[in-house]
N, C-alpha and C positions, 0 to 999 in steps of 0.2 A: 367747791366745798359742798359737803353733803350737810342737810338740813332738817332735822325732824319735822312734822307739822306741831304747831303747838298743842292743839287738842293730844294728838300721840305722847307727848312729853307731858300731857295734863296725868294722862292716865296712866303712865306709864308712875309718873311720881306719885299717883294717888293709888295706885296700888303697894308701891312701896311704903308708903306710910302707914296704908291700911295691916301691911304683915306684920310691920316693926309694932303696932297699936294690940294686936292678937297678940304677940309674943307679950306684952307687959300685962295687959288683959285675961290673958288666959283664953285662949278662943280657938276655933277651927273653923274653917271656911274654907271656898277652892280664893279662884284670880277676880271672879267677880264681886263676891265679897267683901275684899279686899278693896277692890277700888273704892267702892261706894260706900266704906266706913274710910278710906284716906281723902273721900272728896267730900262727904258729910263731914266729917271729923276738922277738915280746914276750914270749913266755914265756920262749928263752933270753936275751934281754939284761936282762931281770929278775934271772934269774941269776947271771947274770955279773955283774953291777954289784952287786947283792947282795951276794955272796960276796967282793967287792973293797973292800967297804963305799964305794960310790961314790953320791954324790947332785949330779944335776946339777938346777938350779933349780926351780919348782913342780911339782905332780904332775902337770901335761899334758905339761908339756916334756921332764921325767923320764920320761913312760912314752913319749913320741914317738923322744926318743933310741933310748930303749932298744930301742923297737920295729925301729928303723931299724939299730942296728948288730946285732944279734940276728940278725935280716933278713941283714945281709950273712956274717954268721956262721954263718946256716942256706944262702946259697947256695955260699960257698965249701969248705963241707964237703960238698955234692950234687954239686958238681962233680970236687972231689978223688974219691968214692965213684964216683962215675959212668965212671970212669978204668980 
């Protein structure tokens, strides 16, 4: 059976989250963008939901949320900053 690497599947899902984060955001970027708002992004909706004590359903869906609203939480503070 074939086997991503995980790093591969790190990035491949933290660009996914990074798009899905642009589209509720309102944003444009290319692939790389993308990642490193979906791998920024799950570090702070970790947090956030964390420190809220918030659990949304198994742990892929939990860290995909998280990742995604993190994600828009990392670009609407770039933008305010950016101001």
């Amino acid at each position: 059976m074939f086997s991503l690497p995980p790093l591969l599947v790190t990035l491949i899902l933290g660009g996914i989250a990074g798009w899905l984060a642009s589209l509720i955001a309102g944003g444009s970027g290319g692939i790389i963008r993308n990642i490193i708002v979906g791998l920024v992004g799950a570090v702070v909706g970790h947090i956030v939901l964390g420190f809220l004590g918030i659990g949304l359903g198994g742990p892929f869906m939990h860290s995909m949320i998280a990742a995604v609203l993190g994600g828009v939480i990392v670009i609407v503070v770039a933008r305010f900053l950016a101001r």
